[in-house]
DRENTINU-164467 format. One line per 5 residues: their letters; for each residue x, y, z of N, C-alpha, C. Coordinates in steps of 0.1 Angstrom, whole numbers, padded with zeros to 4 digits. Example, Ala and Ser with C-alpha at 12.3 -4.5 7.8 and 13.67 -1.06 7.14 Angstrom:
<nodes>
AS	0132/-0057/0078/0123/-0045/0078/0132/-0033/0078 | 0128/-0022/0071/0137/-0011/0071/0129/0000/0079
</nodes>
This chain:
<nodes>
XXXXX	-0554/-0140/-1075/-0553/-0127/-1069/-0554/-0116/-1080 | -0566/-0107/-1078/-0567/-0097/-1088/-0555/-0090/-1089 | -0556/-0076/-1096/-0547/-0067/-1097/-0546/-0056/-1084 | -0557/-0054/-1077/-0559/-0043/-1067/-0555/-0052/-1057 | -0553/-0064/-1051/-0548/-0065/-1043/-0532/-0072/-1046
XXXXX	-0523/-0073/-1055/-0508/-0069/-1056/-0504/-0054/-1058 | -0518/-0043/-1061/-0512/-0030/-1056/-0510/-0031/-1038 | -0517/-0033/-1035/-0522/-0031/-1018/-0509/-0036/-1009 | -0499/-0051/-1014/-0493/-0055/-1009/-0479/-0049/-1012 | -0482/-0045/-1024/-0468/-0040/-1029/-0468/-0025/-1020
XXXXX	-0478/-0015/-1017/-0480/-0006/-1005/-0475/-0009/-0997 | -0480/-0017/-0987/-0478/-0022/-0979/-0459/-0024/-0974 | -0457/-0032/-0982/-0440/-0034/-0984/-0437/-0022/-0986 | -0436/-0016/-0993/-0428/-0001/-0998/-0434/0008/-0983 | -0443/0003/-0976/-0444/0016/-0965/-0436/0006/-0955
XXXXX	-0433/-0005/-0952/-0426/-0012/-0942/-0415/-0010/-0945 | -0411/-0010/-0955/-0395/-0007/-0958/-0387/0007/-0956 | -0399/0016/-0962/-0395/0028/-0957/-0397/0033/-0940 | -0405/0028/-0932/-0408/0026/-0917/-0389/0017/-0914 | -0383/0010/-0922/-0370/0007/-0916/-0359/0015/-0919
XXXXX	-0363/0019/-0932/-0354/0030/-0937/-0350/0042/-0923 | -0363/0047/-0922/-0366/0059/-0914/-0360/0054/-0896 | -0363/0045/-0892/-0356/0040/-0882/-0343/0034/-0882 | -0338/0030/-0895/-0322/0031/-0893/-0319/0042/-0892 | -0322/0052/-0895/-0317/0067/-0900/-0320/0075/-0886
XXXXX	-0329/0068/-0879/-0334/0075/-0864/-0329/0072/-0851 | -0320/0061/-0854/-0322/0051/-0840/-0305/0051/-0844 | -0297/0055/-0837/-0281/0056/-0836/-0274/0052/-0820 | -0266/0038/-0821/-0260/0035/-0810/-0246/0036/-0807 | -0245/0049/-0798/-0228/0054/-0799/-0218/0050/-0787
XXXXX	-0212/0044/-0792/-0199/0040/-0783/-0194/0046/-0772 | -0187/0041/-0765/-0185/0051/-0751/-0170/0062/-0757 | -0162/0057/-0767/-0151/0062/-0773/-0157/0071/-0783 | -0167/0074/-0787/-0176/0083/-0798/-0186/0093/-0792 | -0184/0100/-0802/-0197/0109/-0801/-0203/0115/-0814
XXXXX	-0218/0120/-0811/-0221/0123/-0824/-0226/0136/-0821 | -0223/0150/-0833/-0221/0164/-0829/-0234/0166/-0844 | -0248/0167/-0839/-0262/0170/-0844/-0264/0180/-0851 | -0271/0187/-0864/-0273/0196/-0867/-0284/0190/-0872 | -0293/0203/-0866/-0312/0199/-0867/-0313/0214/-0880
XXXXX	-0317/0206/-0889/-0319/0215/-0903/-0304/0227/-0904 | -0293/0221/-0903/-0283/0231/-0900/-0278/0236/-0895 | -0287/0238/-0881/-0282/0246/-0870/-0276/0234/-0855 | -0265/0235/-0853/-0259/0225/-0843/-0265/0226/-0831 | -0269/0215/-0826/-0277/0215/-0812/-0269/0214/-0804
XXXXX	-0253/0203/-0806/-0244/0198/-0798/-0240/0185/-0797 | -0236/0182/-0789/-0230/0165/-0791/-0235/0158/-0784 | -0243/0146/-0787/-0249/0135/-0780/-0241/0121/-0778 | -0243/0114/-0771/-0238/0098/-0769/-0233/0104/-0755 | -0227/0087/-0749/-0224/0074/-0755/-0242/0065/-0753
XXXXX	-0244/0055/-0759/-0258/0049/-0761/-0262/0051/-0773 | -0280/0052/-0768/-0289/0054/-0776/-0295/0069/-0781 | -0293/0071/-0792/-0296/0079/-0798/-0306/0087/-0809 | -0316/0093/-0807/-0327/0092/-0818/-0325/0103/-0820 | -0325/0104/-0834/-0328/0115/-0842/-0340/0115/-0855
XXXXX	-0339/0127/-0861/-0354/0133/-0869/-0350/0130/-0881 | -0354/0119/-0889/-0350/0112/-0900/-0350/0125/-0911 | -0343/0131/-0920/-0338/0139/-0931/-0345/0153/-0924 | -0342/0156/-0909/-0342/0165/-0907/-0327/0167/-0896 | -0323/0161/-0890/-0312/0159/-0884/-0303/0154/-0890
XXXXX	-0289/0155/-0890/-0277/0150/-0897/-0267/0146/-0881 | -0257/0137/-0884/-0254/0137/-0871/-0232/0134/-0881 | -0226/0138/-0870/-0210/0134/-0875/-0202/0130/-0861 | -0199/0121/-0870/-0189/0106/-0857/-0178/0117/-0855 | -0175/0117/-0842/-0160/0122/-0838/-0160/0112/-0827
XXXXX	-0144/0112/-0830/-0137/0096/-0819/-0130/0104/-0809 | -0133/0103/-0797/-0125/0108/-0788/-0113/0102/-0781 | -0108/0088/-0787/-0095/0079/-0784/-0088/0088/-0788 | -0075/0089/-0778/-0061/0098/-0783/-0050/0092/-0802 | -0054/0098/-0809/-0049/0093/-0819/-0031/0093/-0820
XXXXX	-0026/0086/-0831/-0010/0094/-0838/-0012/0096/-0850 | -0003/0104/-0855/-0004/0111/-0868/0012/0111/-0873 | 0018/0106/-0884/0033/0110/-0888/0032/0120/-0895 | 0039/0129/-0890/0046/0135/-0904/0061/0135/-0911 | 0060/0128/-0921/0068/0121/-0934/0080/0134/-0928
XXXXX	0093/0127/-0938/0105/0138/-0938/0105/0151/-0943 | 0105/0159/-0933/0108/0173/-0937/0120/0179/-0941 | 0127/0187/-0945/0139/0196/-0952/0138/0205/-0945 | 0149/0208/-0936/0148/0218/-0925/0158/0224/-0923 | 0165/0241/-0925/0176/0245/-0925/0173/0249/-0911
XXXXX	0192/0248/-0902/0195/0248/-0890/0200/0262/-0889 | 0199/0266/-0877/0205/0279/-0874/0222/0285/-0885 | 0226/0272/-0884/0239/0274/-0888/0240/0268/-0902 | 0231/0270/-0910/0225/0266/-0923/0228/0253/-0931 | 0226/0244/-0919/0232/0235/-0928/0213/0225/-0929
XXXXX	0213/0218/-0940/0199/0210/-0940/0199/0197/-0935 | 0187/0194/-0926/0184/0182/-0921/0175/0175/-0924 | 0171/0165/-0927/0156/0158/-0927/0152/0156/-0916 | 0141/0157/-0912/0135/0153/-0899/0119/0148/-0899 | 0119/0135/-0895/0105/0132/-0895/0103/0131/-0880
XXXXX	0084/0135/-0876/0079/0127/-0862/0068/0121/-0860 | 0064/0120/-0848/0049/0116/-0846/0042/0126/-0838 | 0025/0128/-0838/0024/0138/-0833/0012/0133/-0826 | 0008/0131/-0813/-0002/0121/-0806/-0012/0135/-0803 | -0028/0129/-0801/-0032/0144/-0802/-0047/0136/-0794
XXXXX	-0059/0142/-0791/-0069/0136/-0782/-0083/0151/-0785 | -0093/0146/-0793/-0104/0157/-0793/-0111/0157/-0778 | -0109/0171/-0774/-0115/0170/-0762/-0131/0184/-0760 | -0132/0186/-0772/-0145/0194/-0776/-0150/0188/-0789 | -0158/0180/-0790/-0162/0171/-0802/-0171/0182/-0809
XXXXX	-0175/0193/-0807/-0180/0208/-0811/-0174/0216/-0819 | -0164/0219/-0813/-0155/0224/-0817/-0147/0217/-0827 | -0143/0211/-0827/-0133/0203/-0840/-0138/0202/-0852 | -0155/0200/-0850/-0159/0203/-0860/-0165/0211/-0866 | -0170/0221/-0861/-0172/0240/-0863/-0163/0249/-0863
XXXXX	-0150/0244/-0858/-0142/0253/-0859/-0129/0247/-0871 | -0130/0241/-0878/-0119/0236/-0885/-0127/0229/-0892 | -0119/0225/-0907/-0130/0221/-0914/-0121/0208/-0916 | -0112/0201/-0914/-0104/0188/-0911/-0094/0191/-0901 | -0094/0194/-0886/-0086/0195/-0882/-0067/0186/-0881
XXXXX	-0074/0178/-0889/-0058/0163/-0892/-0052/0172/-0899 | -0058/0175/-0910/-0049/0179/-0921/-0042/0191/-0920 | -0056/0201/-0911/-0049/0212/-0907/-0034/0210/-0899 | -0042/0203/-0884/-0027/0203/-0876/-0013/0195/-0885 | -0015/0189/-0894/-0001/0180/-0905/0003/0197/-0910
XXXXX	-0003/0203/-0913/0003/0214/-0922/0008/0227/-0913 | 0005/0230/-0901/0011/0237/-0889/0023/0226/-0882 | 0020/0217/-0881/0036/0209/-0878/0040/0214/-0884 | 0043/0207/-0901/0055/0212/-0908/0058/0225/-0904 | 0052/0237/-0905/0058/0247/-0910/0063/0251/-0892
XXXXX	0057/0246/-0881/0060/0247/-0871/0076/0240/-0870 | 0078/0227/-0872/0091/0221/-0873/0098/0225/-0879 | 0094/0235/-0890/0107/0243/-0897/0109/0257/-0893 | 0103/0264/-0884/0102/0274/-0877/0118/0270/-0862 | 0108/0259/-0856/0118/0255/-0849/0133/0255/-0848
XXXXX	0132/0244/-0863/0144/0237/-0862/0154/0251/-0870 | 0148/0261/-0873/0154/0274/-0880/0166/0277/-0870 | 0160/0282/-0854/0161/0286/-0845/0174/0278/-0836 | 0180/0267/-0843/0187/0261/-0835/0197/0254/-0845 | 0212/0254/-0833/0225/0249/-0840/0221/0234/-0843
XXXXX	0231/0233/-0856/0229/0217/-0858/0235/0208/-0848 | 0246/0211/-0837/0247/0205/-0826/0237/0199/-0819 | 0227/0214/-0818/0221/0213/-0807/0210/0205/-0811 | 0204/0201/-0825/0193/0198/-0829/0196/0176/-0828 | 0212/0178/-0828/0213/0159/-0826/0214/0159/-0814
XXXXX	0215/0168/-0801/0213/0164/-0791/0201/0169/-0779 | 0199/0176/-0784/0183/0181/-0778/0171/0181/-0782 | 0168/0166/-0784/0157/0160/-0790/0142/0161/-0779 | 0147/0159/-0768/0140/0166/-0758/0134/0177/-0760 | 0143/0186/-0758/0139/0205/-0758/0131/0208/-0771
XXXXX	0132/0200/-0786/0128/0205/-0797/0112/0196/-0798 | 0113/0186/-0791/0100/0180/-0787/0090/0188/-0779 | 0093/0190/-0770/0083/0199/-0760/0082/0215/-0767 | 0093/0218/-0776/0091/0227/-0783/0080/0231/-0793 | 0080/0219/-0799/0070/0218/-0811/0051/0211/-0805
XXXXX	0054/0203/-0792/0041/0200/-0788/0035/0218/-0779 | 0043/0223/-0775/0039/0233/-0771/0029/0245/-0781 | 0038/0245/-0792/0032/0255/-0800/0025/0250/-0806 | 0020/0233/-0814/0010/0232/-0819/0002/0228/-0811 | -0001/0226/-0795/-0013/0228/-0788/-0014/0244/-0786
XXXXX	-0005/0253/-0789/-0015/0264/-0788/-0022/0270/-0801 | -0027/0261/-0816/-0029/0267/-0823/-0042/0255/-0819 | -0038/0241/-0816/-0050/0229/-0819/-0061/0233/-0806 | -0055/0245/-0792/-0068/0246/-0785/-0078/0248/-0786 | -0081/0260/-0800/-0092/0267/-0800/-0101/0256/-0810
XXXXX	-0095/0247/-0818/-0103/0234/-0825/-0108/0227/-0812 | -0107/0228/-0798/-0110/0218/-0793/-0104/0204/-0792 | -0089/0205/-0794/-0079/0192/-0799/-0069/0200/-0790 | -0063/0186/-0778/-0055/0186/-0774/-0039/0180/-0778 | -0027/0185/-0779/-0016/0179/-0785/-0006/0170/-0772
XXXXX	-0012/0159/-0773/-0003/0154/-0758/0009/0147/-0759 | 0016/0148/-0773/0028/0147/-0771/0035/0144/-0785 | 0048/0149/-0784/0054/0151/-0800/0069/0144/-0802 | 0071/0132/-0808/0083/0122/-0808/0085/0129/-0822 | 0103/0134/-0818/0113/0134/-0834/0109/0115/-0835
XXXXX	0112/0111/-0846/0119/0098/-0844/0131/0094/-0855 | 0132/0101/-0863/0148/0101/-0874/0151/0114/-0874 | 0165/0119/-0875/0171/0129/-0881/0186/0130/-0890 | 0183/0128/-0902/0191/0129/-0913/0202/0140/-0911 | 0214/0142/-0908/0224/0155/-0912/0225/0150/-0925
XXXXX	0234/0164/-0927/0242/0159/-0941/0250/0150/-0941 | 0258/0145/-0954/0263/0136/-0959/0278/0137/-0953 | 0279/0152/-0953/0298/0155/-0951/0297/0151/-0935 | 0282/0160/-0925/0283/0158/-0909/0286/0144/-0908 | 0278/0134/-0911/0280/0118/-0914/0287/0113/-0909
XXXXX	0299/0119/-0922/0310/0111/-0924/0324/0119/-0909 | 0321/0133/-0907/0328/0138/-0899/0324/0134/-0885 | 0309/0126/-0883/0306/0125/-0869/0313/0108/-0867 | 0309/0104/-0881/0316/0084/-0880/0333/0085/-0874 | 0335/0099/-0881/0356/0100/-0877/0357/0099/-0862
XXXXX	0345/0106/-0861/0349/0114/-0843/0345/0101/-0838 | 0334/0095/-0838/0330/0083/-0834/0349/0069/-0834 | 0347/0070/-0846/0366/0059/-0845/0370/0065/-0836 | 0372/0079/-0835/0383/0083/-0825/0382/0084/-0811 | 0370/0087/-0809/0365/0082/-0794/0365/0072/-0790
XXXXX	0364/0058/-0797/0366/0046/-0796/0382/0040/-0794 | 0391/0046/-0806/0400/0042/-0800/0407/0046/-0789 | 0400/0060/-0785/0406/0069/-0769/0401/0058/-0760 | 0391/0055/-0761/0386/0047/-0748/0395/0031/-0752 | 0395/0028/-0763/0409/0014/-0760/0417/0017/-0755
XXXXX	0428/0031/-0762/0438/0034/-0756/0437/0036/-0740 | 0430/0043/-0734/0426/0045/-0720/0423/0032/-0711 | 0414/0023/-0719/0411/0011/-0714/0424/0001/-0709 | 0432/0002/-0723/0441/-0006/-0722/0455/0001/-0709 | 0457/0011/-0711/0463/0014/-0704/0460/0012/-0689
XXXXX	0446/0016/-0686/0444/0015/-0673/0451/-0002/-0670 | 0444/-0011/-0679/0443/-0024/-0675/0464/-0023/-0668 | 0473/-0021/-0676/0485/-0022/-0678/0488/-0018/-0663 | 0485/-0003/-0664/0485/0002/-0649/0488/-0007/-0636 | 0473/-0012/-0637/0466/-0019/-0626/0471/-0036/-0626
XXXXX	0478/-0035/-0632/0482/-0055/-0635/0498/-0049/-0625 | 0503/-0037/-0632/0521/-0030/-0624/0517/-0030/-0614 | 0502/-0023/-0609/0505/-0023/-0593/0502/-0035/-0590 | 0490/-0042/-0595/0489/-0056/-0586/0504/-0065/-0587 | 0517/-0063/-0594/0528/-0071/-0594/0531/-0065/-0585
XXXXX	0532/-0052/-0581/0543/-0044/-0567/0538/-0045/-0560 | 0521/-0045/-0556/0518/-0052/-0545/0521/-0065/-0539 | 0520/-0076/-0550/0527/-0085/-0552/0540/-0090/-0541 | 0546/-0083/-0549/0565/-0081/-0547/0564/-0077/-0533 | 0557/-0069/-0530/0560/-0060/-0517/0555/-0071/-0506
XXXXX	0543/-0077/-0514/0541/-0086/-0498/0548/-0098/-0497 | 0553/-0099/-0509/0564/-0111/-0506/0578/-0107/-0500 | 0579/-0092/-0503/0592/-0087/-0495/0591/-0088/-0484 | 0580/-0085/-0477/0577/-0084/-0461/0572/-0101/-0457 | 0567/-0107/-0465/0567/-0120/-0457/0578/-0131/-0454
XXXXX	0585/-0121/-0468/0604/-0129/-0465/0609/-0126/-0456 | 0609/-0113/-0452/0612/-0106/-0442/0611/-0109/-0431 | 0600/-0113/-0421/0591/-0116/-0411/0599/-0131/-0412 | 0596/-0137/-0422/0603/-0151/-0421/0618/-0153/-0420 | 0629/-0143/-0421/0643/-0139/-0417/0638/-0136/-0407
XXXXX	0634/-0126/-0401/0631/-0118/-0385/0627/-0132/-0376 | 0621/-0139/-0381/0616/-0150/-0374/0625/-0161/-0371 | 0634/-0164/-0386/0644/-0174/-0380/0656/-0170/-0374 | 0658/-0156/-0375/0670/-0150/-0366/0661/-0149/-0355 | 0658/-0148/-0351/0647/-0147/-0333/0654/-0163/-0332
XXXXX	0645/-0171/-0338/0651/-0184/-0335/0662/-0189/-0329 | 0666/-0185/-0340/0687/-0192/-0338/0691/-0183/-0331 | 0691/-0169/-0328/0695/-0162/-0314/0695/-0172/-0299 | 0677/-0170/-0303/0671/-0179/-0288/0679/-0193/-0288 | 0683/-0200/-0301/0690/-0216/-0302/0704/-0212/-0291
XXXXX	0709/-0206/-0303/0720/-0199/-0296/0723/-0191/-0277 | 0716/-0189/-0278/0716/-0185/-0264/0715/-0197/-0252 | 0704/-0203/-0258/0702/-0216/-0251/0713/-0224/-0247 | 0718/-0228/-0261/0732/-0230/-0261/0744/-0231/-0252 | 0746/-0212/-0251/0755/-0209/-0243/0751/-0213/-0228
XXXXX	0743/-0211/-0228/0733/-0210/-0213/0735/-0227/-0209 | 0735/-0232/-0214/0735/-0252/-0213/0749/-0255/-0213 | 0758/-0245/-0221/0771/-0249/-0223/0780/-0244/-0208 | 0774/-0228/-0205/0781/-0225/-0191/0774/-0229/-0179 | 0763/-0234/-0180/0755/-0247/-0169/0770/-0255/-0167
XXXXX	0772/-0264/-0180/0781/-0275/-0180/0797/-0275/-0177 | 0799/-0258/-0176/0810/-0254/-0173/0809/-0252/-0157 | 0799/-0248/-0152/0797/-0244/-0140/0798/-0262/-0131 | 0790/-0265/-0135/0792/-0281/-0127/0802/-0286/-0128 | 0809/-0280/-0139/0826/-0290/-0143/0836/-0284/-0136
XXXXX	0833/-0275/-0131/0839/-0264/-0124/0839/-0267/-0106 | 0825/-0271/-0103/0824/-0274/-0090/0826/-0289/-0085 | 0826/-0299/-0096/0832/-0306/-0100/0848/-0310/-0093 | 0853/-0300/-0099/0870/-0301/-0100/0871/-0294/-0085 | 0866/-0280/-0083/0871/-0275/-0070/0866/-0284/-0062
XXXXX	0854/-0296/-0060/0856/-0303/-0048/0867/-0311/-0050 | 0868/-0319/-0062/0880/-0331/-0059/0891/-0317/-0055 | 0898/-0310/-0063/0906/-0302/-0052/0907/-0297/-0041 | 0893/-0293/-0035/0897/-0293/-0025/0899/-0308/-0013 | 0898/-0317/-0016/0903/-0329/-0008/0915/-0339/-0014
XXXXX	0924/-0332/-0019/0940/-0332/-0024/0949/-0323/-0010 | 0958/-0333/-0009/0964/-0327/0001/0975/-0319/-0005 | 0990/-0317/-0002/0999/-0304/-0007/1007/-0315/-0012 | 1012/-0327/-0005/1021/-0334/-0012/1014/-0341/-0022 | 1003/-0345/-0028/1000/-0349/-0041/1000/-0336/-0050
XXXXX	0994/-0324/-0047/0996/-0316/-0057/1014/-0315/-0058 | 1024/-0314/-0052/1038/-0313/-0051/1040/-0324/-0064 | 1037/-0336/-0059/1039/-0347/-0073/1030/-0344/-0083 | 1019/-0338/-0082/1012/-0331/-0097/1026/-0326/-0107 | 1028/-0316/-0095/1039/-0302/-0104/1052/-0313/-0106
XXXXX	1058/-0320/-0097/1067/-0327/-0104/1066/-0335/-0118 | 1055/-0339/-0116/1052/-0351/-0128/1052/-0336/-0141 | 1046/-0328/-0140/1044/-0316/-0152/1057/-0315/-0156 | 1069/-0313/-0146/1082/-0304/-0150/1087/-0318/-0157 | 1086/-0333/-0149/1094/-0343/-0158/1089/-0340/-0175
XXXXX	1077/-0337/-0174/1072/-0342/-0191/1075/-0331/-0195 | 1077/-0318/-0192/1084/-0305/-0198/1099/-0308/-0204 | 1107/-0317/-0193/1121/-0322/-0193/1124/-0328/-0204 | 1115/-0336/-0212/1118/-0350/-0223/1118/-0339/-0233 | 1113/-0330/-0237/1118/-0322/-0247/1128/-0321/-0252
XXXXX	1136/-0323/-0263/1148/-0319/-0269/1155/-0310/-0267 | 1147/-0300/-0270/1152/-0286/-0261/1160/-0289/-0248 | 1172/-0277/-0250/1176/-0279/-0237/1171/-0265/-0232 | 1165/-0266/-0216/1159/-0260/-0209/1163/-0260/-0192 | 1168/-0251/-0187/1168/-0248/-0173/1153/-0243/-0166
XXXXX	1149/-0252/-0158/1135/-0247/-0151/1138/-0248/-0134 | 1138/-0237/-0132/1134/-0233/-0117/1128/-0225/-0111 | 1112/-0229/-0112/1103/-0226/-0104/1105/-0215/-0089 | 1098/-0204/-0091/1101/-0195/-0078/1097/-0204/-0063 | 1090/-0213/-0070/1082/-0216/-0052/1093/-0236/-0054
XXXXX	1104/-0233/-0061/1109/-0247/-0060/1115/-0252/-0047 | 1119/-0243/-0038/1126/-0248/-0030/1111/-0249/-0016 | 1101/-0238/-0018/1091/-0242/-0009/1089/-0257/-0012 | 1084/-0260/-0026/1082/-0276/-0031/1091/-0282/-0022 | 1099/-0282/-0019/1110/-0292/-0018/1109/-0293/-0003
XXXXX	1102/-0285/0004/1103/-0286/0020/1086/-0291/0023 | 1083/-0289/0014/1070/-0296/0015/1069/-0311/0014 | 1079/-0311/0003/1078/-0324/0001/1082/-0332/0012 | 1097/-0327/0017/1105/-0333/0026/1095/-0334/0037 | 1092/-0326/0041/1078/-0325/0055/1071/-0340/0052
XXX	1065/-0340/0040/1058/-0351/0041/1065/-0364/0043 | 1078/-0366/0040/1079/-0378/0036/1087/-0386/0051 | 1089/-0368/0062/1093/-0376/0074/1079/-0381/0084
</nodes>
């Protein structure tokens, strides 16, 4: 192989190579999450994608902007509170390019920018409010600060969709004066706790007591009903047995004639007689006796 033909081939390659050069540089395939914002010798034409994309090899320039919603921290800041005491506070600051044009024509790094209006935004804020209110209205100082840095990130074409405190440092003395309050709240709620418990164990014993008073009770009421009703029964069975003992006797009496009852009453006054005592007995109806008797015996 002469020399004119390893020029030819060596051509050859160096124009094929540069033919790939020039179509990497021409032929751009952009994601559905990307875009690419063009400037044709300088002047911006606008933003192309998602696909295929051809551009004018070292006459076009093209710049990736991601349109996924990003986060961003910003590290601990030193922040005096309305009532001058200092705080640290760091957050996160979630944010979404929604003019891929703009972000980049109108700002010349909008990240860096929006990191450096936080801060001074977070310390503007946190100026404006008690240190009470800054450990408990983490809410209100959130929508506070997403509010104002979407109205500086609009005109970049960057939306701010949302702003998390996520630490805040008091001082060293708050600390230690909030850890006191903290013991002491704790032991209000033992003391409270335990007391309630105490409470409620006294009444569950008087309730207790009480329903045992009333079931004792019911159970006396119940056995005096009883033994009343025994009792009554009783009587009732006893003057039944008086009543029969009774009609009993008035019939044998009445089929006793006068001279057997006559010897009744005699037989009574003999056994009165054997007594030691000495005794006179004369009966008012003694001498009727005596004619009764006599009657019978003629």
């Amino acid at each position: 192989m002469d020399t004119s033909s390893t020029m030819i081939l060596c051509l050859i390659g160096g124009l094929v190579l540069l033919v790939i050069i020039i179509l990497v540089n021409a032929i751009k395939i952009v994601p559905e999450y990307q875009r690419l914002v063009v400037f044709r010798l300088g002047r911006c034409i606008g933003d192309k994608g998602p696909g295929l994309v051809l551009l004018i090899p070292f006459i076009d320039r093209a710049v990736k902007v991601d349109l996924r919603e990003q986060v961003r921290e910003i590290p601990h800041q030193t922040s005096i509170t309305k009532d001058n005491a200092p705080i640290s506070v760091d957050f996160l600051w979630y944010y979404k390019v929604l003019s891929p044009t703009d972000s980049v024509l109108q700002v010349g790094s909008f990240e860096a920018a929006a990191q450096g209006m936080a801060t001074t935004t977070l310390r503007s804020v946190i100026g404006g409010i008690l240190l009470d209110s800054v450990l408990s209205e983490r809410e209100h100082i959130n929508s506070m600060l997403r509010t104002r840095l979407d109205e500086v990130t609009e005109r970049w074409g960057v939306k701010v969709t949302n702003v998390e405190i996520r630490e805040i440092i008091p001082p060293r003395e708050v600390q230690e004066a909030m850890n006191r309050q903290l013991t002491a709240e704790r032991t209000r709620r033992a003391v409270v706790t335990e007391s309630t418990g105490t409470r409620e164990a006294a009444v569950n014993v008087a309730q207790g007591e009480k329903q045992a008073a009333i079931l004792k009770a019911e159970g006396d009421k119940q056995s005096n009903i009883l033994r009343a009703e025994g009792e009554k029964e009783a009587q009732v069975r006893k003057a039944e047995g008086y009543s029969v003992a009774l009609k009993e006797i008035n019939n044998a009496a009445s089929k006793l004639d006068n001279r057997t009852v006559t010897l009744q009453y005699f037989d009574t006054l003999k056994n009165m007689g054997t007594n030691p005592a000495t005794k006179y007995i004369f009966p008012m109806e003694f001498t009727g006796l005596l004619s009764d008797f006599l009657k019978g015996r003629k």
